[in-house]
C-alpha positions as CSV (number, residue, x, y, z in Angstrom):
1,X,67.7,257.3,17.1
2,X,66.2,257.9,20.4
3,X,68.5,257.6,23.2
4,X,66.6,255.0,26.3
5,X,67.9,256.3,29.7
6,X,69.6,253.4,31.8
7,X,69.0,252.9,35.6
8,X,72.4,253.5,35.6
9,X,72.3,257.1,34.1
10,X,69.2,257.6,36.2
11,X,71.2,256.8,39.2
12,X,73.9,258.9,37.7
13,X,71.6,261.9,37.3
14,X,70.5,261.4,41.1
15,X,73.7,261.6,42.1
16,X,74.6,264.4,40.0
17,X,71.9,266.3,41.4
18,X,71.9,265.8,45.0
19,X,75.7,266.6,45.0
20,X,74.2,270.4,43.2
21,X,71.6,270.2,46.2
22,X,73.9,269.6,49.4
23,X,76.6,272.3,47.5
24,X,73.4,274.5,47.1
25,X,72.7,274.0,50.9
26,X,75.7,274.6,52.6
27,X,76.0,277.9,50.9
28,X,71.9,279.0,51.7
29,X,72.3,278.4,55.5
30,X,76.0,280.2,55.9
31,X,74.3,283.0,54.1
32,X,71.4,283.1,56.2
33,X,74.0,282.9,59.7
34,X,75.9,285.9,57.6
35,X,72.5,288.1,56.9
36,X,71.4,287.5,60.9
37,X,75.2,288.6,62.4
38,X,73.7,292.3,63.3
39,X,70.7,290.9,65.1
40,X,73.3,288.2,66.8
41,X,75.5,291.3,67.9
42,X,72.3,293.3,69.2
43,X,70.7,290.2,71.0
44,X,73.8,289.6,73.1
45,X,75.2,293.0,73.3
46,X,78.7,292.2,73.2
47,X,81.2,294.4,71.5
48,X,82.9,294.0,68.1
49,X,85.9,292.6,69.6
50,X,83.8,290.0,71.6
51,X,81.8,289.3,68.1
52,X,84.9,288.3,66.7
53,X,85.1,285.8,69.0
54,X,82.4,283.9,68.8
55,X,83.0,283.7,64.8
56,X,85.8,282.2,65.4
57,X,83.4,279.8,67.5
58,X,82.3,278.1,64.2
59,X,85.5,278.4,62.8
60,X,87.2,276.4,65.4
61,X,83.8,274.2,65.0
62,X,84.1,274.0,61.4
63,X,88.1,272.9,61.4
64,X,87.7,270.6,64.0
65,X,85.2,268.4,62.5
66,X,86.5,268.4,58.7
67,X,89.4,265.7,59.8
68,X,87.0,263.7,61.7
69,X,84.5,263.6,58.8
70,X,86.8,262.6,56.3
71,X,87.4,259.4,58.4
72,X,84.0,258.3,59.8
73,X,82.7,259.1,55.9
74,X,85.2,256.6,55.0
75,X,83.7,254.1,57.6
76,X,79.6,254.7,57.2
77,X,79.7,256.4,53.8
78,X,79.1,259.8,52.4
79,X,75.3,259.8,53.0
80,X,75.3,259.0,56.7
81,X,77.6,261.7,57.3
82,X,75.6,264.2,55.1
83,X,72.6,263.7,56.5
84,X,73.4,263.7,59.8
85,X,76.0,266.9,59.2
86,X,73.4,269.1,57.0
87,X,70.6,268.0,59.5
88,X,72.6,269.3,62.6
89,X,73.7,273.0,60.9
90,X,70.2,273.1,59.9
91,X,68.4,272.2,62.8
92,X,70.5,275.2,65.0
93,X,70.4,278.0,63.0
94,X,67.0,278.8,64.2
95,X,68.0,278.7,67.4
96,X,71.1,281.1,66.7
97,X,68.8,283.9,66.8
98,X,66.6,283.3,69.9
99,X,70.0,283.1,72.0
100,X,71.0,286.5,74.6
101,X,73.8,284.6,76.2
102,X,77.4,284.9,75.1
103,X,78.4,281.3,76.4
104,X,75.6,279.4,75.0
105,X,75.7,281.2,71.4
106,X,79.4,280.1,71.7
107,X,78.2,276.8,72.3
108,X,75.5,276.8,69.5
109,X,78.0,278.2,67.3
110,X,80.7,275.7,67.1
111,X,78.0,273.0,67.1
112,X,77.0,275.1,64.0
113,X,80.4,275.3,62.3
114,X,80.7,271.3,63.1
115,X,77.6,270.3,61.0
116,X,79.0,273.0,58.4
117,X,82.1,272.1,58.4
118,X,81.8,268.3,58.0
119,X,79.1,268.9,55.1
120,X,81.7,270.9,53.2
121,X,84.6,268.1,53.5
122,X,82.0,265.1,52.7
123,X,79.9,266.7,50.0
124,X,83.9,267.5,48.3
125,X,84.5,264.1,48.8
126,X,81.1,263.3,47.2
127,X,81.4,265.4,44.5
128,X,85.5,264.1,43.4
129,X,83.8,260.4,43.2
130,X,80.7,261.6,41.3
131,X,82.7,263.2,38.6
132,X,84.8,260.3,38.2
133,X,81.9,258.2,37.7
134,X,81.1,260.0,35.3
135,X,84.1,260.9,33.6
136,X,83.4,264.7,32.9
137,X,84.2,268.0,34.6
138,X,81.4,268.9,37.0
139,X,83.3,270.4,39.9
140,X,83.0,274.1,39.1
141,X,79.3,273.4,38.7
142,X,79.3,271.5,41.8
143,X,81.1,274.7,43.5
144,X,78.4,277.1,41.5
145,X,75.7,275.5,43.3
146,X,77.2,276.3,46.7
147,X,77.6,280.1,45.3
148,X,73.8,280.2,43.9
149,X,72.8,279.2,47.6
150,X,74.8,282.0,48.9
151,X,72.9,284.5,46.6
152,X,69.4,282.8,47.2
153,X,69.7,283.0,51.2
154,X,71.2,286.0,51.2
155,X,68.1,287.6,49.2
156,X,65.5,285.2,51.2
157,X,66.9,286.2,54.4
158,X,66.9,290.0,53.0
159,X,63.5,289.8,51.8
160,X,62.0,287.7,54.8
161,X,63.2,290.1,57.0
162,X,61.9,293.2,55.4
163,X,58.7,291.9,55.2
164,X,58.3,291.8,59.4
165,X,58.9,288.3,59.9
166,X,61.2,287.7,63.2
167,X,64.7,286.4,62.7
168,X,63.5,283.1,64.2
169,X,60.5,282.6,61.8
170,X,63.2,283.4,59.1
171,X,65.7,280.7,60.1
172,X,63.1,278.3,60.5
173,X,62.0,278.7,56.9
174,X,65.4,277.9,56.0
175,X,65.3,274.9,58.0
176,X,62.2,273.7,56.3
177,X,63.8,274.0,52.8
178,X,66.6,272.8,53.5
179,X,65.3,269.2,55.1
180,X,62.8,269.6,52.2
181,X,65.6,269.8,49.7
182,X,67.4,267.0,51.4
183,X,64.5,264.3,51.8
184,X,63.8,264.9,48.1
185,X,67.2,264.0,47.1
186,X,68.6,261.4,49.5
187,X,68.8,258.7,47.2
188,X,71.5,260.2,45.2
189,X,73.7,260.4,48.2
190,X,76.7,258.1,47.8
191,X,76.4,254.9,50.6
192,X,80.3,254.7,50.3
193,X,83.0,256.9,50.3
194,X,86.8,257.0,49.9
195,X,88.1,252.7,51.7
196,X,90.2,254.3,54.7
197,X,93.9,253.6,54.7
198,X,96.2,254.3,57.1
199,X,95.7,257.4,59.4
200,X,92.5,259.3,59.7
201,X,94.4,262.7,59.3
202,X,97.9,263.3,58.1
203,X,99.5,267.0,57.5
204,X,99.7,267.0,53.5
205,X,102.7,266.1,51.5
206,X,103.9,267.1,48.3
207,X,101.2,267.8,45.7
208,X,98.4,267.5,48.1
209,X,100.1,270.6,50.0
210,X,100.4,272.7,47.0
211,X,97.0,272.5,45.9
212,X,96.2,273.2,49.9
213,X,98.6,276.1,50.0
214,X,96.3,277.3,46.3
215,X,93.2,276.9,48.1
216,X,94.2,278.8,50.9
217,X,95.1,281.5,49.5
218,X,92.3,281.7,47.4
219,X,89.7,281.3,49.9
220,X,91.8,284.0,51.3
221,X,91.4,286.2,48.4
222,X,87.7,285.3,48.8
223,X,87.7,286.2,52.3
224,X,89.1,289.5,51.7
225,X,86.9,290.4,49.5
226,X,83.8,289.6,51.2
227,X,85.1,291.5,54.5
228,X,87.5,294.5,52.9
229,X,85.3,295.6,49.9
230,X,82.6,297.3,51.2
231,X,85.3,299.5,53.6
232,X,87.7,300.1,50.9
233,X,84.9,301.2,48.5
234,X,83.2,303.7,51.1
235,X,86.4,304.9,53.2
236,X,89.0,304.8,50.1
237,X,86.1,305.7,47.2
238,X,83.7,307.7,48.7
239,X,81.2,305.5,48.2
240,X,78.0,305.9,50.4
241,X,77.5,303.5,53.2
242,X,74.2,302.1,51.7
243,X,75.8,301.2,48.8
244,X,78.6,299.5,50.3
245,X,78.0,296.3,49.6
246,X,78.2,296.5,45.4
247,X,81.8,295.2,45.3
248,X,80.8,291.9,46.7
249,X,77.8,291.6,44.8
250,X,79.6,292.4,41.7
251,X,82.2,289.9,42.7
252,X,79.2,286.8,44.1
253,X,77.2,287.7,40.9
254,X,80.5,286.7,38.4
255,X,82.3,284.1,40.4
256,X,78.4,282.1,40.2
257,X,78.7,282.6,37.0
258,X,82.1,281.6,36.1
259,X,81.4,278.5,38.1
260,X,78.0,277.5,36.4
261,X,79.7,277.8,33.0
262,X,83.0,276.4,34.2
263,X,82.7,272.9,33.8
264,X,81.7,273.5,29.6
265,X,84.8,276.1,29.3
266,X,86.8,272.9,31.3
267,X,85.7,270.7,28.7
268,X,86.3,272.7,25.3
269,X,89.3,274.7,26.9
270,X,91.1,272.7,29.3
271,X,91.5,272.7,32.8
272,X,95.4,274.5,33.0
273,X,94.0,277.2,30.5
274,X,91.3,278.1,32.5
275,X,92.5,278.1,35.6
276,X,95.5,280.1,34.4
277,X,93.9,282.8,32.8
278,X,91.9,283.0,35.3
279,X,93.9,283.7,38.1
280,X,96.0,286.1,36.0
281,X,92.3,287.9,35.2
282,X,91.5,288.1,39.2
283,X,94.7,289.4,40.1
284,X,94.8,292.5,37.6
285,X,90.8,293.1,38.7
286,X,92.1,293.4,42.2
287,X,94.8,295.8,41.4
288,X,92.1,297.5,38.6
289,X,89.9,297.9,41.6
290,X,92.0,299.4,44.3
291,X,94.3,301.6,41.3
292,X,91.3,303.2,39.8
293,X,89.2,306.7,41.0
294,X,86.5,305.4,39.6
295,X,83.7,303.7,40.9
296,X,82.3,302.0,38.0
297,X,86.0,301.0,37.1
298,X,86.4,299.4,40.8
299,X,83.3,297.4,40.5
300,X,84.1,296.1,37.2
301,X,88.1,294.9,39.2
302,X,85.8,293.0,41.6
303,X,84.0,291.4,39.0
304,X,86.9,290.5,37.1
305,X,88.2,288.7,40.8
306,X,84.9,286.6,41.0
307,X,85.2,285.7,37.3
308,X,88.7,284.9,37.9
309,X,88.8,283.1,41.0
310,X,86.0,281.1,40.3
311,X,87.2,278.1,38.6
312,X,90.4,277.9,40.5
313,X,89.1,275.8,43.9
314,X,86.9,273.4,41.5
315,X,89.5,272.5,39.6
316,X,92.1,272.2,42.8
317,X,89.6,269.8,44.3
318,X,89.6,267.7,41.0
319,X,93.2,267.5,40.8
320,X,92.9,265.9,44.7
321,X,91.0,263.3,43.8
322,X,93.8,262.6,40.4
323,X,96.9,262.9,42.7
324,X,98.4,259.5,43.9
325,X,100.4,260.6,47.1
326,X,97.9,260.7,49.4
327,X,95.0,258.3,50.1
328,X,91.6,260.4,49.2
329,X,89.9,259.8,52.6
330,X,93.4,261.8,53.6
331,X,93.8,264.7,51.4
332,X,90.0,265.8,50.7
333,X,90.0,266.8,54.3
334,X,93.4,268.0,54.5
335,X,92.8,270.6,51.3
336,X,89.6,271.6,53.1
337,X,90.8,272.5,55.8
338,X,93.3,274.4,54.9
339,X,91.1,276.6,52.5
340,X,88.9,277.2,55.5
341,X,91.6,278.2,57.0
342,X,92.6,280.6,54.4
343,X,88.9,282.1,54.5
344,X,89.2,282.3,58.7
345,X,93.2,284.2,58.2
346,X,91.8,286.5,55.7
347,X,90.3,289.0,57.5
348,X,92.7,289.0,60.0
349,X,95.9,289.4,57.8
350,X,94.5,292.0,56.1
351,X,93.1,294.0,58.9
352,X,97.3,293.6,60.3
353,X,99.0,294.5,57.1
354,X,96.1,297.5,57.1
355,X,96.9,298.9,60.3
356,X,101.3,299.3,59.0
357,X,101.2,300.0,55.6
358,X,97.4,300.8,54.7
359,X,94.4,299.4,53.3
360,X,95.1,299.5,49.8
361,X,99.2,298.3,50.2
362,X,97.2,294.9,52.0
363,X,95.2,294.8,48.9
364,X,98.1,295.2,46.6
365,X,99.3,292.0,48.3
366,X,96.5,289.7,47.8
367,X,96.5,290.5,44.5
368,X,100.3,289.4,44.4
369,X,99.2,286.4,46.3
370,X,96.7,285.4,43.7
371,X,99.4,285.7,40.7
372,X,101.5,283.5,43.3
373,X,99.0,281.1,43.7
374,X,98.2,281.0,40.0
375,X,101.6,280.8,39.1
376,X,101.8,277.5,41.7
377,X,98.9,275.9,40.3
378,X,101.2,275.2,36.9
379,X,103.0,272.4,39.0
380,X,100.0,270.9,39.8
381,X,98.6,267.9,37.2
382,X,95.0,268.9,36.0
């Protein structure tokens, strides 16, 4: 018997779908800002220590608007804020590049972080009430989405660039496809979001902390990766400059993988199992990778830490919008926030720990601190 689609399971499928797109977005334009960081630095001709500043710009940005967008999501819906959010981050990057003053690239940047940073709480908030509409797990493909984008802009940008055009003709692409991508889906953007109650930002409480204290540390673990790979791998390994950036290909190219298939392993495995094994999986592939002589060996570690990791964060996020301490319109934003803060402490902790004890005794302790975290999540009701 032929199944007749409802306008209700159209409207579901439009939702569905534009949650994928906005995901998808948010992870093409932060890879695009990432690819143009060298031609940032050269513009301005500021040193590294002076770079590291200013990304801390659009993480400042980024943190201070996810608490603010939680709560004016809650009062004009999630696709107000999303439009207007995604519109801004997309409508400054092209103008990221064009910039030879420090202060005013400071300036652009935390606008920048702002508009990313309040698409990554709403479009989580979004994504929790979509896949309890439809009563299936779609957060890991949700989260897949955003990884796919990374990978797409980072080759765009790659391949835009080699071909002659300027940075700013680059970014302006993006900014075409990415209001392109947006107009075409706009209808499956929720109207509504999470009914405010109480505060519009709390410091999280009981379960809503632990799964903030697991997303921490695994954006942390992400973080690390995507910033300490490609030095451990050429300073540690030998491996030549050119190909330094392998690990965290091998590592993108699993983790979107994981997450694209995550939400059918979910289904015919269970949440706990997967997100168990997994984080048992990323932690040995760290220790694989920094233990081993061998490159290949080292690569495969790194992939085993994007394959592992990668369902973790999706199924945290689901497990926010199951919990009953904290109001939604609360907690999304609170468990965002500290993730990002976990991907912004990253780099820096390591980097510490690197300088007293050495590179690979740091990464022996994010690999500890992904069993930790893993060993957490079991309190946590999935």
């Amino acid at each position: 018997m032929q199944i007749v689609p409802t306008p209700a399971h159209d409207q579901q499928q439009r939702t569905v779908l534009a949650t994928r797109i906005l995901f998808f977005c948010s992870g093409f334009a932060t890879a695009a800002w990432a690819a143009i960081i060298p031609l940032v630095k050269a513009n301005t001709a500021v040193s590294e220590g002076t770079l590291g500043l200013l990304l801390l710009c659009l993480g400042i940005g980024a943190l201070a608007s996810m608490p603010g967008a939680g709560a004016l999501s809650s009062r004009y819906g999630c696709k107000t804020l999303l439009l207007a959010s995604t519109a801004l981050f997309a409508l400054l990057l092209p103008l990221i590049p064009l910039v030879s003053s420090v202060w005013l690239l400071a300036v652009l940047l935390i606008g920048f972080g702002i508009g990313i940073g309040a698409t990554d709480c709403v479009m989580n908030v979004q994504a929790i009430l979509v896949e309890k509409q439809a009563d299936k797990a779609l957060m890991s493909g949700f989260h897949g989405f955003y990884s796919l984008g990374g990978i797409a802009g980072a080759g765009l940008m790659a391949l835009q660039l080699s071909l002659g055009l300027n940075a700013f003709i680059a970014c302006v692409n993006f900014t075409v496809l990415i209001i392109l991508l947006l107009l075409a889906n706009h209808r499956g953007l929720l109207p509504y979001a999470n009914p405010k109650e109480g505060r519009s930002f709390a410091w999280p409480k009981g379960t809503v902390l632990l799964i903030g204290l697991i997303c921490f540390s695994l954006f942390l673990a992400e973080g690390t990766v995507l910033d300490w790979s490609g030095v451990y791998l050429t300073e540690y390994r030998g491996l030549a400059q050119s190909s330094a950036a392998l690990g965290l290909f091998c590592f993108s190219v699993t983790m979107t993988f994981g997450r694209l298939t995550g939400d059918w392993l979910i289904s015919h495995l269970g949440a706990r199992l997967v997100m168990t094994v997994g984080g048992l999986v990323a932690s040995a592939g760290l220790v694989l990778a920094i233990s081993t002589s061998s490159i290949p060996v080292a690569l495969l570690g790194y992939a085993l830490v994007g394959l592992g990791c990668a369902n973790i964060v999706p199924v945290m996020f689901s497990a926010t919008g199951k919990q009953t301490v904290m109001p939604q319109a609360i907690a999304v934003p609170a468990v965002t926030t500290l993730g990002y803060i976990g991907v912004l402490a990253g780099p820096a902790s390591v980097g510490a720990l690197a300088q007293y004890f050495t590179l690979p005794v740091a990464l022996y302790c994010i690999a500890a601190l992904i069993a930790l975290a893993t060993l957490l999540s079991t309190k946590v009701r999935v």
